[in-house]
TORVO-424511 format. One record per atom (N, C-alpha, C): chain; residue number from 1; residue in three letters; x, y, z. Coordinates in pm, whole numbers. Last residue first. Example, Ala and Ser with C-alpha at 12.3 -4.5 7.8 and 13.67 -1.06 7.14 Angstrom:
<pts>
<pt ch="A" i="2" aa="Ser" u="1285" v="-225" w="708"/>
<pt ch="A" i="2" aa="Ser" u="1367" v="-106" w="714"/>
<pt ch="A" i="2" aa="Ser" u="1290" v="3" w="787"/>
<pt ch="A" i="1" aa="Ala" u="1319" v="-569" w="780"/>
<pt ch="A" i="1" aa="Ala" u="1230" v="-450" w="780"/>
<pt ch="A" i="1" aa="Ala" u="1320" v="-330" w="780"/>
</pts>
This chain:
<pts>
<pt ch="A" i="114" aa="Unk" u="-4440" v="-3522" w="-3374"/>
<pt ch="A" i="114" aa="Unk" u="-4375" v="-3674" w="-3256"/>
<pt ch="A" i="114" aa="Unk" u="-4283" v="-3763" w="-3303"/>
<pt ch="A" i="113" aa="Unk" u="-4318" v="-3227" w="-3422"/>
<pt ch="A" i="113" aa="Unk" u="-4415" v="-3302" w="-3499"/>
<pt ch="A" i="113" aa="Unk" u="-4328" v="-3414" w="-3414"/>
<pt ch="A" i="112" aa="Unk" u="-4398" v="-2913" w="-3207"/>
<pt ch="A" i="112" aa="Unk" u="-4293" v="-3045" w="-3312"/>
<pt ch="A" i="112" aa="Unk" u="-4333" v="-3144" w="-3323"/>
<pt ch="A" i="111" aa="Unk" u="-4603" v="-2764" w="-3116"/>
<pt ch="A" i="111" aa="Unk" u="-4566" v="-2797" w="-3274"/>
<pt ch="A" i="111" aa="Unk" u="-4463" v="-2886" w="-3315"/>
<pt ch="A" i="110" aa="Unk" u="-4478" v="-2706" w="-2854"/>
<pt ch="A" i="110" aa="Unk" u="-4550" v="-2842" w="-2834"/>
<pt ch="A" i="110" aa="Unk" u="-4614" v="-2818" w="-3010"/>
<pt ch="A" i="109" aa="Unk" u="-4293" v="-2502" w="-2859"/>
<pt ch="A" i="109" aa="Unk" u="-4246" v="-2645" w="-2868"/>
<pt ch="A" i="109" aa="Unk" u="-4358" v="-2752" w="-2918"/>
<pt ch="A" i="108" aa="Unk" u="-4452" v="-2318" w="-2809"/>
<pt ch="A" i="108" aa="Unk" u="-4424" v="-2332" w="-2945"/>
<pt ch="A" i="108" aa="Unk" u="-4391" v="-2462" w="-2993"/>
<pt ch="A" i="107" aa="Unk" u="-4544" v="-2365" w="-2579"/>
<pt ch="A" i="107" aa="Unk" u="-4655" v="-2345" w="-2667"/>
<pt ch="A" i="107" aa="Unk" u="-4569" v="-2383" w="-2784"/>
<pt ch="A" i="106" aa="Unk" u="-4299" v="-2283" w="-2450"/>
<pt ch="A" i="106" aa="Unk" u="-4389" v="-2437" w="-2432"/>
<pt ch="A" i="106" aa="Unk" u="-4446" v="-2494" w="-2495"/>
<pt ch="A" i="105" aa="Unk" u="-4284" v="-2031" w="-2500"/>
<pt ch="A" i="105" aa="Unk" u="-4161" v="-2144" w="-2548"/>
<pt ch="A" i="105" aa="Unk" u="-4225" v="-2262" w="-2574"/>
<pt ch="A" i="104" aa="Unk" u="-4530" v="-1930" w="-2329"/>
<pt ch="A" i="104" aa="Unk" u="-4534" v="-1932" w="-2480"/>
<pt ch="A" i="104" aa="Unk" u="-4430" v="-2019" w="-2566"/>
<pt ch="A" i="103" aa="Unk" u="-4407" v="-2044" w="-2092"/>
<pt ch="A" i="103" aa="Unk" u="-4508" v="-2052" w="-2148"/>
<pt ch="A" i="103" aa="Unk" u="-4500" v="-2081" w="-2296"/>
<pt ch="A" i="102" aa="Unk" u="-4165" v="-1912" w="-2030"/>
<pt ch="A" i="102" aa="Unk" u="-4146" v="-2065" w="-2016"/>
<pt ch="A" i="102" aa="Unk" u="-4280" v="-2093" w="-2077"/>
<pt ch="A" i="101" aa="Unk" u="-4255" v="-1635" w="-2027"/>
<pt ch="A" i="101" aa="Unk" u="-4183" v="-1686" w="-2138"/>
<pt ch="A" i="101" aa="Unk" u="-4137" v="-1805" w="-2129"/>
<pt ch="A" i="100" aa="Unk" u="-4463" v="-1608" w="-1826"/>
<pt ch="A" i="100" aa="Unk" u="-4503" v="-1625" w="-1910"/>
<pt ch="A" i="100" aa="Unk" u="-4412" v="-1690" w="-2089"/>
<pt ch="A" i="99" aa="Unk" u="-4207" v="-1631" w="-1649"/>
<pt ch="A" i="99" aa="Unk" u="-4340" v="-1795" w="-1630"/>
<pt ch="A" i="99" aa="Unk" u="-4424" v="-1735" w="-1812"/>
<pt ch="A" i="98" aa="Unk" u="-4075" v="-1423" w="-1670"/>
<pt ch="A" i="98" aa="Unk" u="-4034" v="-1569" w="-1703"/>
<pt ch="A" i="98" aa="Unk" u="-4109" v="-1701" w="-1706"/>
<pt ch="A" i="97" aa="Unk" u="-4276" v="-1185" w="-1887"/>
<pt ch="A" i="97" aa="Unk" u="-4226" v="-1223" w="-1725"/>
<pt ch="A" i="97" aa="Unk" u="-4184" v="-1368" w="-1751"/>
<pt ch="A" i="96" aa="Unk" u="-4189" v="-1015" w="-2183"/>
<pt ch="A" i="96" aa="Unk" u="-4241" v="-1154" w="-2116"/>
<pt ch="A" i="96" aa="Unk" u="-4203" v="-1133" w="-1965"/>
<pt ch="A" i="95" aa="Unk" u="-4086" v="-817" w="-2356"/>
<pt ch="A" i="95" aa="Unk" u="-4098" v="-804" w="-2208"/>
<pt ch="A" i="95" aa="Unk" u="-4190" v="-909" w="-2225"/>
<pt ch="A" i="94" aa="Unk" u="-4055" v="-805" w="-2663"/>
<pt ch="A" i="94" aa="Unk" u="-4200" v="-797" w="-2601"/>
<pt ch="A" i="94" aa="Unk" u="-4189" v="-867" w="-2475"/>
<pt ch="A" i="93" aa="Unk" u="-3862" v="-663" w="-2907"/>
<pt ch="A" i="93" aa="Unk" u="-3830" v="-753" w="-2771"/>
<pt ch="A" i="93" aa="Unk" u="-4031" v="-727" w="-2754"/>
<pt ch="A" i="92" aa="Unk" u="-3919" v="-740" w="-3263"/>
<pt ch="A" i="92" aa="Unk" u="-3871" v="-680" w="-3157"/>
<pt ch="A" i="92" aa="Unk" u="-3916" v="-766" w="-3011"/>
<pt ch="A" i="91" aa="Unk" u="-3820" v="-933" w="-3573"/>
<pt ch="A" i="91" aa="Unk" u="-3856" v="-900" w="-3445"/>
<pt ch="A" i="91" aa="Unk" u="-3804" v="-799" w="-3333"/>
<pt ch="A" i="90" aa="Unk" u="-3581" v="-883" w="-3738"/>
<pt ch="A" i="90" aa="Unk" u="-3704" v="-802" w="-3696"/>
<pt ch="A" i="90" aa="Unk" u="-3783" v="-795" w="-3642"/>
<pt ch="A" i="89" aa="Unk" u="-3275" v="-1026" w="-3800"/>
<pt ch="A" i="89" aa="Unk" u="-3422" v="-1039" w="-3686"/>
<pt ch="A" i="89" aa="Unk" u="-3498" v="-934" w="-3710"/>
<pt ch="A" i="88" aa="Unk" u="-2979" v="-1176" w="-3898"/>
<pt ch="A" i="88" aa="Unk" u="-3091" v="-1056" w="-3926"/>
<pt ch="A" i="88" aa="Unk" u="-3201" v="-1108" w="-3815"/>
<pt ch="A" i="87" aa="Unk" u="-2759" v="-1455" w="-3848"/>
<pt ch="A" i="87" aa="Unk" u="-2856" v="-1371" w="-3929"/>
<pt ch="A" i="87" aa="Unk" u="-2935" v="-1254" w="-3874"/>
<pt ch="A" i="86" aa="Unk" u="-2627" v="-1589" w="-3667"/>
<pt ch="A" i="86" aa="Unk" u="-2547" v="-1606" w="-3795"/>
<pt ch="A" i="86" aa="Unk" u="-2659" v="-1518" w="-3892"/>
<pt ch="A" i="85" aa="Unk" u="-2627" v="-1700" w="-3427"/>
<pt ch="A" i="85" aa="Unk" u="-2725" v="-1761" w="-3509"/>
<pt ch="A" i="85" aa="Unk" u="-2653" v="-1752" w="-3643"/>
<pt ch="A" i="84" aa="Unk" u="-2626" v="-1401" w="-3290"/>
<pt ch="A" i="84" aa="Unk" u="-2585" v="-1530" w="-3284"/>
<pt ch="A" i="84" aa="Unk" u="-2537" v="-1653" w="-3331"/>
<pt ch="A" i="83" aa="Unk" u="-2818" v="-1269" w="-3407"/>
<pt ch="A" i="83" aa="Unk" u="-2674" v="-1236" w="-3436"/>
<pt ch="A" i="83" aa="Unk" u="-2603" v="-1360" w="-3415"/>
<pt ch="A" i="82" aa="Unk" u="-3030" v="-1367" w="-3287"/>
<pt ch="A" i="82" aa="Unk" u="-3027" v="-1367" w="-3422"/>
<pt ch="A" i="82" aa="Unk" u="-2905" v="-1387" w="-3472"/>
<pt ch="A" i="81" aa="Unk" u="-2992" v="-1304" w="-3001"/>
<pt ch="A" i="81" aa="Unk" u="-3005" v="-1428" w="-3054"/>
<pt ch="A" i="81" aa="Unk" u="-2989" v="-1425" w="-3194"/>
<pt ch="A" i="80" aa="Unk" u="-2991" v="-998" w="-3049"/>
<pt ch="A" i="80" aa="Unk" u="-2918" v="-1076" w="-2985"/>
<pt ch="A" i="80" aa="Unk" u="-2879" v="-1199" w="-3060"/>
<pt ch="A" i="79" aa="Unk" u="-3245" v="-989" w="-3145"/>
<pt ch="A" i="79" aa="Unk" u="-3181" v="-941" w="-3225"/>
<pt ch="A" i="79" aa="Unk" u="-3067" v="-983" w="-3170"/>
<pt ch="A" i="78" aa="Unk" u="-3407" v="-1107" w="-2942"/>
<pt ch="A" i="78" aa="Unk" u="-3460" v="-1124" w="-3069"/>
<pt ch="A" i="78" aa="Unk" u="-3335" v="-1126" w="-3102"/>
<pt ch="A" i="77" aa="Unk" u="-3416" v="-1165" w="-2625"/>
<pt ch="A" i="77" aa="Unk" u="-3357" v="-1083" w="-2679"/>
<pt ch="A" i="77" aa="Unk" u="-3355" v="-1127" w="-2894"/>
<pt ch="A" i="76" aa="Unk" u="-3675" v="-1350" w="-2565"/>
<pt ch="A" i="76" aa="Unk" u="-3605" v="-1220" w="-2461"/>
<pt ch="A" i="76" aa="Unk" u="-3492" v="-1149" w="-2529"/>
<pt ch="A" i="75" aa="Unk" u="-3703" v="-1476" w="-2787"/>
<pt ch="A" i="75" aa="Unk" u="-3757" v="-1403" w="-2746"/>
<pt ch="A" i="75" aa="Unk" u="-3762" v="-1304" w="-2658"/>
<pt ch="A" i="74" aa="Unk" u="-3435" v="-1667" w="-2776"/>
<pt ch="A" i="74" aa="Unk" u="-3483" v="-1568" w="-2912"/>
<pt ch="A" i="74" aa="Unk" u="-3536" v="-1474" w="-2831"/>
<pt ch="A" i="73" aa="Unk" u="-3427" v="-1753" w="-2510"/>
<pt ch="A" i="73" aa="Unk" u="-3345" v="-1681" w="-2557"/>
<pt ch="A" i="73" aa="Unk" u="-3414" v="-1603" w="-2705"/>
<pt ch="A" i="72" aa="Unk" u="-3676" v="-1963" w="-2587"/>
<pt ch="A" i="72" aa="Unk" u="-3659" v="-1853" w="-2477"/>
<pt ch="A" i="72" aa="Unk" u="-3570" v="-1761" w="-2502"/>
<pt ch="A" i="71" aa="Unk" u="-3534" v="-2114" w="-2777"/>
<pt ch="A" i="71" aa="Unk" u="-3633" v="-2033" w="-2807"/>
<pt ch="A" i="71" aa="Unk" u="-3691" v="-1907" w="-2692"/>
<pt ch="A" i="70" aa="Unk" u="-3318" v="-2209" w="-2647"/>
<pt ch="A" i="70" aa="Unk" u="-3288" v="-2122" w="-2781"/>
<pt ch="A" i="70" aa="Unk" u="-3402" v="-2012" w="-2776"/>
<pt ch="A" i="69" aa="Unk" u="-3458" v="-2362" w="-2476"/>
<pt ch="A" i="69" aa="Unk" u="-3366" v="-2246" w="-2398"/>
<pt ch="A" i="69" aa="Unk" u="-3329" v="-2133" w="-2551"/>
<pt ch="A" i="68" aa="Unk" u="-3561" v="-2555" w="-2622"/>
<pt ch="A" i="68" aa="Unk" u="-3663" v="-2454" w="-2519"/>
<pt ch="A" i="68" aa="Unk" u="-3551" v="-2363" w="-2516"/>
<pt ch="A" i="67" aa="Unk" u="-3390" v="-2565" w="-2988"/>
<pt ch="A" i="67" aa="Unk" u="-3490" v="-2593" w="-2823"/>
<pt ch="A" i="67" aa="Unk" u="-3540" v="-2516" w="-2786"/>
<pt ch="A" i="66" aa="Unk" u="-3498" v="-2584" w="-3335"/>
<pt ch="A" i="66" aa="Unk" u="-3486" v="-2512" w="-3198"/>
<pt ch="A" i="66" aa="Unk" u="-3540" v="-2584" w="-3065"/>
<pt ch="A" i="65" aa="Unk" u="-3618" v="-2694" w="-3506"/>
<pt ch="A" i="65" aa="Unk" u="-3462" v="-2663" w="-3557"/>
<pt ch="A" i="65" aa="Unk" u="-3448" v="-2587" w="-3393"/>
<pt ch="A" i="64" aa="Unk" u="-3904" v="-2728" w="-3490"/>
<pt ch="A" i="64" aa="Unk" u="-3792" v="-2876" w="-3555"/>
<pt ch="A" i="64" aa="Unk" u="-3676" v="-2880" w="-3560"/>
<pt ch="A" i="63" aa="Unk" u="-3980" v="-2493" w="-3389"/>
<pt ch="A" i="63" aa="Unk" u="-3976" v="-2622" w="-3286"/>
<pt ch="A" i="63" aa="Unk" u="-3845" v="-2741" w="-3348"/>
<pt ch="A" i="62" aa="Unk" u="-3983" v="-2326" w="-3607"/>
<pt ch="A" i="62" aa="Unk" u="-3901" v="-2332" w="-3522"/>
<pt ch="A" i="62" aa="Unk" u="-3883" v="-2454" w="-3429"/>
<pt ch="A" i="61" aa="Unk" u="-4201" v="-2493" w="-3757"/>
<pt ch="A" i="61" aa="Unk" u="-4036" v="-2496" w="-3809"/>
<pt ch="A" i="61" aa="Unk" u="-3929" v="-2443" w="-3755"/>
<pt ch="A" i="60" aa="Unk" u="-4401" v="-2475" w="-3629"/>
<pt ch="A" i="60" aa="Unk" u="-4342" v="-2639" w="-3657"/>
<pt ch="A" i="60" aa="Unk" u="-4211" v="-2569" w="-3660"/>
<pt ch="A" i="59" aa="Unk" u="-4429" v="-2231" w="-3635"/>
<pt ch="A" i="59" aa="Unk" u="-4368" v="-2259" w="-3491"/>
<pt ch="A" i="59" aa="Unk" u="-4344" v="-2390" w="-3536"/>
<pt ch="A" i="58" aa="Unk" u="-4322" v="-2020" w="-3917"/>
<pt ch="A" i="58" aa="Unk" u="-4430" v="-2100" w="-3894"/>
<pt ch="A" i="58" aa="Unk" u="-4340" v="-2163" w="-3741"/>
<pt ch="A" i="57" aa="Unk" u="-4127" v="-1728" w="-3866"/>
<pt ch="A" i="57" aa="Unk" u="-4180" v="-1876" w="-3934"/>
<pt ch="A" i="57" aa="Unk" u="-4278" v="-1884" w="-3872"/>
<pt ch="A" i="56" aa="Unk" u="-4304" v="-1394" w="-3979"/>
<pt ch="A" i="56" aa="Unk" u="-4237" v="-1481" w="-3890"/>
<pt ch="A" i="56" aa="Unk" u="-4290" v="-1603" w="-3887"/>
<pt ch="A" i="55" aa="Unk" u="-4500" v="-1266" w="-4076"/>
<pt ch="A" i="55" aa="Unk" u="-4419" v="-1222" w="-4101"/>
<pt ch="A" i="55" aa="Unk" u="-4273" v="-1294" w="-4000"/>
<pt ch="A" i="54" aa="Unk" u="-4551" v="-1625" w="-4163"/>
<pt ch="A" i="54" aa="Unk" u="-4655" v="-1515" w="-4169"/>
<pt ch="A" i="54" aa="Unk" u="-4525" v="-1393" w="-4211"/>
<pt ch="A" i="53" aa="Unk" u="-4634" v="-1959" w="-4246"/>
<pt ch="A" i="53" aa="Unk" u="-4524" v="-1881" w="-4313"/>
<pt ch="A" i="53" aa="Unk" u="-4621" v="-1686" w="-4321"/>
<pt ch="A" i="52" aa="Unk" u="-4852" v="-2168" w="-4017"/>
<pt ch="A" i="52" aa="Unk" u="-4775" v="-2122" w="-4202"/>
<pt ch="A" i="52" aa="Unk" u="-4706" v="-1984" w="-4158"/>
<pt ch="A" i="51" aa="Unk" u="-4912" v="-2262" w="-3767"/>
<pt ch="A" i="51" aa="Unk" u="-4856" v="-2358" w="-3871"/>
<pt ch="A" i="51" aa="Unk" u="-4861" v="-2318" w="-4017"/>
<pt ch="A" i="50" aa="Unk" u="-4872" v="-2041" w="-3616"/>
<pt ch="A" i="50" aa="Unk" u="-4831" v="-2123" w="-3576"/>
<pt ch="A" i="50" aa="Unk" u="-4768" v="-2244" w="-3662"/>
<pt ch="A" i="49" aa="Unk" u="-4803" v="-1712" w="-3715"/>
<pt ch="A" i="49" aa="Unk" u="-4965" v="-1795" w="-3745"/>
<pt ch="A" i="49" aa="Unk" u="-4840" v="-1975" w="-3694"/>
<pt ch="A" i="48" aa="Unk" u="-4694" v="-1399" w="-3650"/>
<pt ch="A" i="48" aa="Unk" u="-4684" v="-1522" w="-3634"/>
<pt ch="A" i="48" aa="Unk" u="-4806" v="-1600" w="-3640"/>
<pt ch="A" i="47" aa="Unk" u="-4755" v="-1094" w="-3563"/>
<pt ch="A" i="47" aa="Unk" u="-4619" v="-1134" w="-3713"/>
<pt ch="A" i="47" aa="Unk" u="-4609" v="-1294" w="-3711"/>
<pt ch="A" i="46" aa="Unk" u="-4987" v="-1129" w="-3366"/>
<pt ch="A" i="46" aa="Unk" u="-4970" v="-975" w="-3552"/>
<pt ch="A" i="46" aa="Unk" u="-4868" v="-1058" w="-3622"/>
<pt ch="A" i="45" aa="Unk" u="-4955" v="-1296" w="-3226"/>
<pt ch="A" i="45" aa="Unk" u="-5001" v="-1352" w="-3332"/>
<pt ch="A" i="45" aa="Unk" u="-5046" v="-1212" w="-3455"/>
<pt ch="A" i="44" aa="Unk" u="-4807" v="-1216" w="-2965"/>
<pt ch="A" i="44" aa="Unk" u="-4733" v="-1300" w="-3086"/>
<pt ch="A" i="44" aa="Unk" u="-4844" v="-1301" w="-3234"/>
<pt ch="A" i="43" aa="Unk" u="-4990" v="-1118" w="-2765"/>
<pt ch="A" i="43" aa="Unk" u="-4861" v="-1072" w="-2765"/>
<pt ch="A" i="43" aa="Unk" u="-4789" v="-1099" w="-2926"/>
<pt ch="A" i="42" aa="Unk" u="-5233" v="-1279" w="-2722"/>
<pt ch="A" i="42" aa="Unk" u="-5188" v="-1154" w="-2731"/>
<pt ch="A" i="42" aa="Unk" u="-5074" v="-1094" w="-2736"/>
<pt ch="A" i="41" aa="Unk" u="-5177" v="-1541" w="-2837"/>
<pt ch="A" i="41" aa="Unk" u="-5314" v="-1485" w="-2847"/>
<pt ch="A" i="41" aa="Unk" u="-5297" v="-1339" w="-2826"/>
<pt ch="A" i="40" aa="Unk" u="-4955" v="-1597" w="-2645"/>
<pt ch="A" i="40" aa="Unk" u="-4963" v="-1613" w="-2843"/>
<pt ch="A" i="40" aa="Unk" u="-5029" v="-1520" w="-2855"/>
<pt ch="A" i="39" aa="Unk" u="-5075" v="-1633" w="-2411"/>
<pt ch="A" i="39" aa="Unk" u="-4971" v="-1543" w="-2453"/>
<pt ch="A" i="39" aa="Unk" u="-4973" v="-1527" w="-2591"/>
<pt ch="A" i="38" aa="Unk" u="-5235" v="-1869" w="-2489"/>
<pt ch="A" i="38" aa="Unk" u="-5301" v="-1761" w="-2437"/>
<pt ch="A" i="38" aa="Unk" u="-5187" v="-1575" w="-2457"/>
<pt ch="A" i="37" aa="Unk" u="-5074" v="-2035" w="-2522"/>
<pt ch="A" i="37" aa="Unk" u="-5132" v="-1967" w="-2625"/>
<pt ch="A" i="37" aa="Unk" u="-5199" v="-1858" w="-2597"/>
<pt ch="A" i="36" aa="Unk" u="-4984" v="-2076" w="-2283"/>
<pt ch="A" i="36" aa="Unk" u="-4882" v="-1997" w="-2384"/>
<pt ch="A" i="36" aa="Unk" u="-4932" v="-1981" w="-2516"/>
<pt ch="A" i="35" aa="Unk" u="-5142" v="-2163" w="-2106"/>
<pt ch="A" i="35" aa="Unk" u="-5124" v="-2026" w="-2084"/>
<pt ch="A" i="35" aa="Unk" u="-5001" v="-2016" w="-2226"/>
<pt ch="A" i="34" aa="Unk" u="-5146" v="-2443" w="-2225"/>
<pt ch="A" i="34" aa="Unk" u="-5244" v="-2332" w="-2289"/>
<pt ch="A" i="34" aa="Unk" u="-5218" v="-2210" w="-2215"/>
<pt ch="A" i="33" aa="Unk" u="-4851" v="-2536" w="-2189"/>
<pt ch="A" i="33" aa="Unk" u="-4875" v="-2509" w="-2307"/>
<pt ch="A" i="33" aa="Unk" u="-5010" v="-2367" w="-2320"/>
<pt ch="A" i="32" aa="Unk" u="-4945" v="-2513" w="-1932"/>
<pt ch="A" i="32" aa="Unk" u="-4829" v="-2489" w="-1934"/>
<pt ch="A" i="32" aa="Unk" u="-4825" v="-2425" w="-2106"/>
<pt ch="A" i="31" aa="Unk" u="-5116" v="-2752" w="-1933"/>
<pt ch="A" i="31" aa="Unk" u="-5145" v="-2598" w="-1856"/>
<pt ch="A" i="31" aa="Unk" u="-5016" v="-2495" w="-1878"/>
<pt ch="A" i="30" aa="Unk" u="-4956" v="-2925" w="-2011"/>
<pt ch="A" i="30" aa="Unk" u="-5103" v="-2912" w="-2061"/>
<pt ch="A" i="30" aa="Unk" u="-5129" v="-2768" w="-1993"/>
<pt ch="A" i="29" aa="Unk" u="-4612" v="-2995" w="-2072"/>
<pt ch="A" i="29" aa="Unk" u="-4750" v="-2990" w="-1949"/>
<pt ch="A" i="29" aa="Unk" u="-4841" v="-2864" w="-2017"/>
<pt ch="A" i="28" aa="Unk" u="-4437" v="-3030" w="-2217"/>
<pt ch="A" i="28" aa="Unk" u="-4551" v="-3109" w="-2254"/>
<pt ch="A" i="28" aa="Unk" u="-4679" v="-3127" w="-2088"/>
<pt ch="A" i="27" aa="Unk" u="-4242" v="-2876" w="-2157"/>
<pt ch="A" i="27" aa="Unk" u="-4308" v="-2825" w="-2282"/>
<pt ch="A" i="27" aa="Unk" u="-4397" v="-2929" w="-2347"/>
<pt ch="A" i="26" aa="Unk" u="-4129" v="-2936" w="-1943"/>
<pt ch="A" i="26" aa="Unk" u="-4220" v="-2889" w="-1957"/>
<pt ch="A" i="26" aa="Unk" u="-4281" v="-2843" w="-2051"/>
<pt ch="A" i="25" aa="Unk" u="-3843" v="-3038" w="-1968"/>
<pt ch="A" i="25" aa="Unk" u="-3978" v="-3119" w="-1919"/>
<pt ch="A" i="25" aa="Unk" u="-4082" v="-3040" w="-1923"/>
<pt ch="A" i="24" aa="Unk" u="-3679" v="-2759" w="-1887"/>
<pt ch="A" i="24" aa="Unk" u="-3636" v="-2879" w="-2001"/>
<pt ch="A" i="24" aa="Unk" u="-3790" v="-2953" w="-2064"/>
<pt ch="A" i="23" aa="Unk" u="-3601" v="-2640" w="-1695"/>
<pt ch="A" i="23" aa="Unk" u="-3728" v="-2660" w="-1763"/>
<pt ch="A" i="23" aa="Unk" u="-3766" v="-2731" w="-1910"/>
<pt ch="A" i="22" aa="Unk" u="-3355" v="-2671" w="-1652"/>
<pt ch="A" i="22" aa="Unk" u="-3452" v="-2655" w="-1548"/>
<pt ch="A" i="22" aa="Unk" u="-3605" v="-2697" w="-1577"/>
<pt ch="A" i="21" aa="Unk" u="-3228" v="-2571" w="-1888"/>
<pt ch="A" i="21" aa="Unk" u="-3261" v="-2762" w="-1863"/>
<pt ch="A" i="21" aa="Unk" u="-3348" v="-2765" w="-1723"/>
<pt ch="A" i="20" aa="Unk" u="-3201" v="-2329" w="-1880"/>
<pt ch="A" i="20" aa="Unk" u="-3294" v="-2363" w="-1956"/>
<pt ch="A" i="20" aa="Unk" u="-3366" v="-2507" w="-1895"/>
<pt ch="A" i="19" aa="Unk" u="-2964" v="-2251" w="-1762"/>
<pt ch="A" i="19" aa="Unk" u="-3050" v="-2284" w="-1676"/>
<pt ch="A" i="19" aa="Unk" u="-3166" v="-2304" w="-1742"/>
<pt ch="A" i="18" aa="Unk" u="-2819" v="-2219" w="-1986"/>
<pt ch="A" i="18" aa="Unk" u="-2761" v="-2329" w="-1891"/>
<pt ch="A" i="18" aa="Unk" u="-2837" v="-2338" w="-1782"/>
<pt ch="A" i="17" aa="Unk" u="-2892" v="-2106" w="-2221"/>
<pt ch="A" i="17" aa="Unk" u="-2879" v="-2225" w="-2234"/>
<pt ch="A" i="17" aa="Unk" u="-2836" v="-2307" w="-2093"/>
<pt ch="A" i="16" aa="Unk" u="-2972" v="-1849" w="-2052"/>
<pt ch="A" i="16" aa="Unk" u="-3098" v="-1964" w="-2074"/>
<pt ch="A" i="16" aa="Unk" u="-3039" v="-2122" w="-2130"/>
<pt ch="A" i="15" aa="Unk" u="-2733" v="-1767" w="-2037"/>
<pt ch="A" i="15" aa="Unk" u="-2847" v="-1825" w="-1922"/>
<pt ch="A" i="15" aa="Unk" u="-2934" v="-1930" w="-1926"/>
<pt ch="A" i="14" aa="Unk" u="-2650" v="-1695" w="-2250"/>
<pt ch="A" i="14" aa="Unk" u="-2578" v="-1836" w="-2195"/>
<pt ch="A" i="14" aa="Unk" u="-2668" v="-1862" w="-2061"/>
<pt ch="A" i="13" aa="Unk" u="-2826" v="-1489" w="-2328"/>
<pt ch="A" i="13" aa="Unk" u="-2818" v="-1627" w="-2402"/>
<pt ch="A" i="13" aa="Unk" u="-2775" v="-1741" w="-2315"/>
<pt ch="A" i="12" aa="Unk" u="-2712" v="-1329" w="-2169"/>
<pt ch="A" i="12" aa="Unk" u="-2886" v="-1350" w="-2157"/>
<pt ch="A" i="12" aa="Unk" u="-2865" v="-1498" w="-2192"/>
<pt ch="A" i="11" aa="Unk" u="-2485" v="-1274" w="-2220"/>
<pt ch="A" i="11" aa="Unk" u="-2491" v="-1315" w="-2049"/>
<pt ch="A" i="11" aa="Unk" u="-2593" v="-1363" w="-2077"/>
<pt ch="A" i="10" aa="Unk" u="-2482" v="-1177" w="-2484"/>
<pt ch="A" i="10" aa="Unk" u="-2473" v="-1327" w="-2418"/>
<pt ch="A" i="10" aa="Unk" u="-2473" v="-1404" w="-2352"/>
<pt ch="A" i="9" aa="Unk" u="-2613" v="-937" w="-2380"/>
<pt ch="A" i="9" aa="Unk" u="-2723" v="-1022" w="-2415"/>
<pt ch="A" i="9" aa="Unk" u="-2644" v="-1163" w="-2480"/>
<pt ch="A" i="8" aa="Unk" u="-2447" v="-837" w="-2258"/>
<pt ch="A" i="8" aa="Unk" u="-2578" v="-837" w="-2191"/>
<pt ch="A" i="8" aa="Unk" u="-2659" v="-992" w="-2265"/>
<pt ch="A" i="7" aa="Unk" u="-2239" v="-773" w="-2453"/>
<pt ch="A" i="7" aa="Unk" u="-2191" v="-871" w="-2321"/>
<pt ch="A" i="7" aa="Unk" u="-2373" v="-909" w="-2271"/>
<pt ch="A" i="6" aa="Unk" u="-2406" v="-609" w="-2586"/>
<pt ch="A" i="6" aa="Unk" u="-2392" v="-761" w="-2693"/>
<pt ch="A" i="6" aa="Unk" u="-2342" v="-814" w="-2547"/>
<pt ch="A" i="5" aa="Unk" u="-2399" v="-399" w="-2473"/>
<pt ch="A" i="5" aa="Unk" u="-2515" v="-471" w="-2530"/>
<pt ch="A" i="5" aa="Unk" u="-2478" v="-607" w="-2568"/>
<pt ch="A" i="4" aa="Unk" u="-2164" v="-326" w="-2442"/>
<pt ch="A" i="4" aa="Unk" u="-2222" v="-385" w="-2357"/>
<pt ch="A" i="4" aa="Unk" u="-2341" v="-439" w="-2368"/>
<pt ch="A" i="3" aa="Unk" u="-2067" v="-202" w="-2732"/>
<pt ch="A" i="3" aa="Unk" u="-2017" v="-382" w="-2661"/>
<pt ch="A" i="3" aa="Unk" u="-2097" v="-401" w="-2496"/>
<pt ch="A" i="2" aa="Unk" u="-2197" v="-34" w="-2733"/>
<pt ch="A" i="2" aa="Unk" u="-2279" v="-142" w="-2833"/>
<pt ch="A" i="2" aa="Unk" u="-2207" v="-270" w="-2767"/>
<pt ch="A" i="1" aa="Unk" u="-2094" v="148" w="-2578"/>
<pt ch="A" i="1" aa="Unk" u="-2228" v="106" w="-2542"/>
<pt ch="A" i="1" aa="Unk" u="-2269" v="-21" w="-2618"/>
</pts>
């Protein structure tokens, strides 16, 4: 069972890195960004504060070391992605629908400093 978990969730990963670029461009549309705070707002902001160090980074400091498709990928599978990566996660999953998780990605992105 544990190796189909992990096939699942590189199938997940390699998705998003290869149909990510679909949406590549959007993490600077304005409506796009505020439905993803709006997601923030309920879903993200118990273990996350955008610009400091909560129970999860700050989003500058994902944005500066992460794309859209990474960061989509984190979030649809946390612990997946983590492994990945080369570390630990405690985050858990929080079921996004894909417009809302092209959202909140959007949101995060749009913290990287110009």
């Amino acid at each position: 069972m544990r190796g189909l978990k992990w096939v699942l969730g590189f199938l997940t990963f390699s998705f998003f890195l290869w149909g990510g670029s679909l949406w590549a461009n959007e993490k600077g549309d304005p409506d796009l960004i505020r439905r993803g705070l709006e997601v923030f707002e309920e879903k993200c902001m118990g273990c996350h504060h955008p610009q400091y160090e909560a129970f999860g980074p700050p989003f500058s400091e994902i944005a500066r070391k992460r794309t859209i498709q990474e960061v989509m990928a984190y979030i649809q599978d946390p612990v997946g992605s983590a492994a990945s990566l080369g570390y630990k996660s405690s985050m858990t999953r929080i079921g996004l629908s894909p417009e809302d998780l092209r959202a909140v990605a959007s949101f995060v992105l749009s913290f990287r400093e110009k």
